[in-house]
C-alpha positions in Angstrom: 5.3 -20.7 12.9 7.5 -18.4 14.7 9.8 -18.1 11.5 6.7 -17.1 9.3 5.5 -14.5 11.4 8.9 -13.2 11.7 8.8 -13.1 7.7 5.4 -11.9 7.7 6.7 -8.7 10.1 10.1 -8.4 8.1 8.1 -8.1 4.6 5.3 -6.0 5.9 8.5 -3.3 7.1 10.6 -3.8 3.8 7.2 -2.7 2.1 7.0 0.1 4.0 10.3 1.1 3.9 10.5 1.4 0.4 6.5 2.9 0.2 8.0 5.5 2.5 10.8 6.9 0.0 8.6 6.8 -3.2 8.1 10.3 -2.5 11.1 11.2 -3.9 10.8 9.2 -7.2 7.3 10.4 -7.6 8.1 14.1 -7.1 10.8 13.9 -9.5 8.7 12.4 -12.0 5.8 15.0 -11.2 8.2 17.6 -13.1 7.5 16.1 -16.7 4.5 13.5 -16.2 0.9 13.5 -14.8 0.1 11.8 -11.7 -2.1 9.5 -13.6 0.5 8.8 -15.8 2.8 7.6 -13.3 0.4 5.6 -12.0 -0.5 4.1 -15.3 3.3 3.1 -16.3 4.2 2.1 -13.1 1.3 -0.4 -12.6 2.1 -1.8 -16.4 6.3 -1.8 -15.6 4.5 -3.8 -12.4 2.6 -6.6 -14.0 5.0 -7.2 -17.1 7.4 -7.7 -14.3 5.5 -10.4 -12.3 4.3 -12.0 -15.9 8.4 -12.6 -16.5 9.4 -13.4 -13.2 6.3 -16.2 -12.6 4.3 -17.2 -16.8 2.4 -19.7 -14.4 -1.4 -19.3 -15.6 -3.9 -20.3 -12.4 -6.4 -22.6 -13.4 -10.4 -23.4 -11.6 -10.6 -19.6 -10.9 -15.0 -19.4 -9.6 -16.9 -16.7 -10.5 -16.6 -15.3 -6.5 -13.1 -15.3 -6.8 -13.0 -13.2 -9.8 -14.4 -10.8 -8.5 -12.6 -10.5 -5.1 -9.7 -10.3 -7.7 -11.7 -7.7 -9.3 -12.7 -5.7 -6.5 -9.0 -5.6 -5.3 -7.5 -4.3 -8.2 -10.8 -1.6 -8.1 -9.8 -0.6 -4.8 -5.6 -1.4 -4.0 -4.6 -0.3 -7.6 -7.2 2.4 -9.1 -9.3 3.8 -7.1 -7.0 4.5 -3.6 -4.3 6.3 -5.8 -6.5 8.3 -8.2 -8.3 9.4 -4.5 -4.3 10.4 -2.9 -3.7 11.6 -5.7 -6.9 14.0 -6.2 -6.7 14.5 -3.0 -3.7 15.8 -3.3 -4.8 18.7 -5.7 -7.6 20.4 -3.3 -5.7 19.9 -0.1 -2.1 19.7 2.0 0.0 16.9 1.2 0.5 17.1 5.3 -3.4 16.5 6.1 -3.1 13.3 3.3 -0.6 11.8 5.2 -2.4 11.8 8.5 -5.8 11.0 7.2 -4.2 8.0 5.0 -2.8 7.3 8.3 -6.2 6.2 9.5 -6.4 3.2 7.7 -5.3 0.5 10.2 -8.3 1.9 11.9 -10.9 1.0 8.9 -9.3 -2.1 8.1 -9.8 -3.4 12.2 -13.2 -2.5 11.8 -14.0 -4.1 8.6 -12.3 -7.0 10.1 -14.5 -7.3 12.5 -17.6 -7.4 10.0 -16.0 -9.6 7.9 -13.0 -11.8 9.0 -13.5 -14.2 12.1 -10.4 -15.5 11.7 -8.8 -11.9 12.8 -9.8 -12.5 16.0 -10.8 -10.0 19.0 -9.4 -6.9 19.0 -7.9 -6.0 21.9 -7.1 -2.8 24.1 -3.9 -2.3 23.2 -4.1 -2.1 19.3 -6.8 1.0 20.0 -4.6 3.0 22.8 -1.6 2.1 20.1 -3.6 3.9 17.1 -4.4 7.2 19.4 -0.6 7.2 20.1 0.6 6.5 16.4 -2.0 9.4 15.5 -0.4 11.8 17.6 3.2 11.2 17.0 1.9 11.5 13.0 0.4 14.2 13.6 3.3 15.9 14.9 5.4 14.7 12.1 3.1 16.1 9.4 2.5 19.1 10.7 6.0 19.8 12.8 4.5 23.1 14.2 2.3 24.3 11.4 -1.4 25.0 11.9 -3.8 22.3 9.6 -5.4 23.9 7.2 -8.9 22.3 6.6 -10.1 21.5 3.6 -13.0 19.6 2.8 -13.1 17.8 -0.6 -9.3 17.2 0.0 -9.9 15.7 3.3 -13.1 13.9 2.5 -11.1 11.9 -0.4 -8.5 11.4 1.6 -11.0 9.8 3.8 -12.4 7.9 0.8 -8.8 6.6 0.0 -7.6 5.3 3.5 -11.1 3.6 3.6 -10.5 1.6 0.2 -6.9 0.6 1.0 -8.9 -0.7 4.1 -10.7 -2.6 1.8 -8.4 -3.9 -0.4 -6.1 -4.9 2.5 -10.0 -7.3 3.6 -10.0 -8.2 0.0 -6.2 -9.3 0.2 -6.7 -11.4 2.8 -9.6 -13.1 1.8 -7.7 -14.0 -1.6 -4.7 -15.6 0.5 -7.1 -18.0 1.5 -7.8 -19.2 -2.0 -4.9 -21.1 -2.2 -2.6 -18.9 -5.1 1.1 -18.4 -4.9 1.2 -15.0 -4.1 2.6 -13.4 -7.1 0.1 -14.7 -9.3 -2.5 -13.3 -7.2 -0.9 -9.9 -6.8 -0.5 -9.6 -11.1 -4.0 -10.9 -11.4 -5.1 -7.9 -9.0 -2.7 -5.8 -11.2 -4.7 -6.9 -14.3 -7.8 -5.7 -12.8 -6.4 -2.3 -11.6 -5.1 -1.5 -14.6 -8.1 -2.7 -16.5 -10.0 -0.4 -14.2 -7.8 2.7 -14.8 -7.9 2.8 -18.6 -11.5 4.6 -18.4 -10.0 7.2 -15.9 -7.0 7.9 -19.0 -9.9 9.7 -21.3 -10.7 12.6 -18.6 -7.2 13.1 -17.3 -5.3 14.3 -20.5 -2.9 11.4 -20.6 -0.4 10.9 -22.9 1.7 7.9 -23.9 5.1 10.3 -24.1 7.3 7.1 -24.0 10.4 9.8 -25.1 10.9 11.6 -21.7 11.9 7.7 -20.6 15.4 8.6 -23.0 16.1 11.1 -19.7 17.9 8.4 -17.3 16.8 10.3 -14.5 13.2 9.2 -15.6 13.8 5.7 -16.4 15.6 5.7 -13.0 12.8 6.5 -11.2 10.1 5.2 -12.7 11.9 1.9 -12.7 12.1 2.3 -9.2 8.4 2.8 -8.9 7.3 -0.2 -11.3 9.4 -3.0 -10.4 10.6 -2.3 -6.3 7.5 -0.2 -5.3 4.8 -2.1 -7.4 5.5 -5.2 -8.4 8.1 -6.3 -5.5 6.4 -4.3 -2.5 2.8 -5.4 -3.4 3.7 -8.9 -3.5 5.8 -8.6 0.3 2.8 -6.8 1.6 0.5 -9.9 0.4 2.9 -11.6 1.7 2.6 -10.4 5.1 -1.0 -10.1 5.1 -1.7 -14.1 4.0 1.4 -14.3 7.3 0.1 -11.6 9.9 -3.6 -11.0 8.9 -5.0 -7.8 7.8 -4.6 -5.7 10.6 -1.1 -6.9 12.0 0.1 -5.5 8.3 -1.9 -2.5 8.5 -0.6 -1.1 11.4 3.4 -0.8 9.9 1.0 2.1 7.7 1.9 4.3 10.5 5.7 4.4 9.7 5.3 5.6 6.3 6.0 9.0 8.3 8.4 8.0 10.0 10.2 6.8 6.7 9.4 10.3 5.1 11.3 12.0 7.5 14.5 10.0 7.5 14.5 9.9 4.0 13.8 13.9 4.1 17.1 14.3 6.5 19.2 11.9 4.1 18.4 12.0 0.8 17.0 15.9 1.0 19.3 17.0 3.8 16.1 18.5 5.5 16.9 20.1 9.4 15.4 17.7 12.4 14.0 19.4 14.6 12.4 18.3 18.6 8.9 17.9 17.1 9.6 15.6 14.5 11.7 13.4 16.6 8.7 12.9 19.2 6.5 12.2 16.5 8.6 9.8 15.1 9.4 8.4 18.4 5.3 8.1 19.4 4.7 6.7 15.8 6.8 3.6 16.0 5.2 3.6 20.1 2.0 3.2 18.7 3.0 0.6 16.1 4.7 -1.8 18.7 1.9 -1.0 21.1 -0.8 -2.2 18.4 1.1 -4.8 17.6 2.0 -6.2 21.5 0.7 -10.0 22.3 -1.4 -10.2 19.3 -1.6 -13.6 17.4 -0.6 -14.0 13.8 -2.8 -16.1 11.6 -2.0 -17.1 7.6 -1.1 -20.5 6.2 0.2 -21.5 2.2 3.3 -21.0 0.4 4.1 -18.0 -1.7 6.4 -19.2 -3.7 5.5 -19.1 -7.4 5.3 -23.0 -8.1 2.1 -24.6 -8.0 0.4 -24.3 -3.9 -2.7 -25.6 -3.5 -5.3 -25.5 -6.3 -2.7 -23.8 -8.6 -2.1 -24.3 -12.0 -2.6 -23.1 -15.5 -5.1 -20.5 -17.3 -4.8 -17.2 -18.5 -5.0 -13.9 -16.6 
């Protein structure tokens, strides 16, 4: 058990890690494409991935469960990023980042509604969240005055409340029984199924010639296969291991990440302020995190686990 959870904890920060630097990729990409057509190739990169990495079919899928599949890809795939990314366009990308920041927060609390086998939340993960909002706070901002705004803050609201409840959704579909890379590319199936409406109102265009530029492909390669189709499978991963809110709680060093990869990659300055938030972020994860107890069962692999077998997606 102990070398599950260690796993569990180990894929949940590899996830993050990499969710952290995306930035980068993304606002490299932003030059030439839309954000919805990022979002759009790398989800479809994604899937094609997991379809030749595990051509298992699942078989016996209920009505119930596809729909939880459903509603995850609604909510993880479609709906959270169009939000960010919306979000994005009315307000700063700083108050996103704390706001998004929240979501540990809405995922404890829908776990409370909704999964008993989350168990009691205790003191520690609440006086952990204050602190990780404070050192993230520090770290977006790094001296600057917030600068309200409310549609951009409302659906930034709306987006760290959906992730919330995909990451529910997520863990209810780890007790189904699926290795979980078919259950990630099903929930890819969905979100893309989802998002083809949204490609009508947001001038999108196919434009598969700016991919000849390497620095594209690059990128976008890097956001289809390592930040969608590997990173959501470790963070299912770590939710079937750790539970829902274990894994939601590494959300808070996606700021942390930022600003390392700022000072490496980008050769930004550090300065005193971002260092205490960073140092107050990664406080707040471990105190969330302290004496907790892990909970998640089942294999991952992509071989058969229980009730696996054949159908199409």
């Amino acid at each position: 058990m102990g070398n599950r959870r260690s796993a569990g904890h180990l894929a949940a920060l590899f996830t993050i890690i990499v969710w952290g630097t995306t930035f980068i990729s993304t606002k490299v990409l932003l030059v030439d494409f839309r954000p919805l057509e990022i979002l759009f190739f790398r989800f479809v990169m994604g899937f094609a991935a997991l379809f030749l990495v595990c051509p298992h079919r699942m078989k016996g899928v209920g009505r119930r469960q596809e729909l939880t599949f459903a509603m995850a890809g609604l909510s993880g795939i479609c709906l959270y990023y169009l939000l960010e990314n919306i979000a994005l366009t009315y307000t700063m990308a700083s108050n996103v980042g704390v706001i998004i920041s929240v979501a540990p927060f809405f995922t404890a609390m829908l776990s409370r509604l909704f999964l008993k086998s989350e168990g009691k939340l205790r003191a520690n993960f609440f006086i952990g969240f204050v602190v990780a909002m404070a050192g993230i706070v520090l770290i977006s901002f790094n001296g600057s005055r917030m600068e309200l705004n409310s549609a951009g803050d409302v659906l930034a609201v709306l987006a760290a409340f959906v992730w919330a409840c995909y990451s529910i959704l997520t863990r209810e579909i780890s007790s189904f029984g699926y290795p979980v890379i078919l259950t990630t590319r099903r929930t890819f199936f969905y979100g893309i199924l989802f998002m083809v409406p949204a490609l009508f109102f947001f001038d999108f265009e196919m434009g598969l010639e700016r991919f000849a530029d390497l620095t594209h492909l690059l990128n976008i390669l890097y956001l289809g296969l390592g930040a969608s189709a590997l990173c959501f499978v470790t963070w299912n991963l770590a939710v079937k291991v750790l539970g829902a809110v274990k894994t939601s709680v590494y959300i808070y060093m996606v700021p942390v990440i930022t600003v390392v990869t700022s000072v490496l990659v980008l050769k930004e300055p550090v300065t005193w302020v971002s260092v205490m938030g960073t140092v107050m972020a990664v406080a707040g994860l471990f105190l969330s995190e302290y004496n907790g107890k892990g909970s998640g069962n089942s294999e991952c692999a992509c071989g058969k686990d229980r009730g696996a077998g054949e159908e199409i997606v």
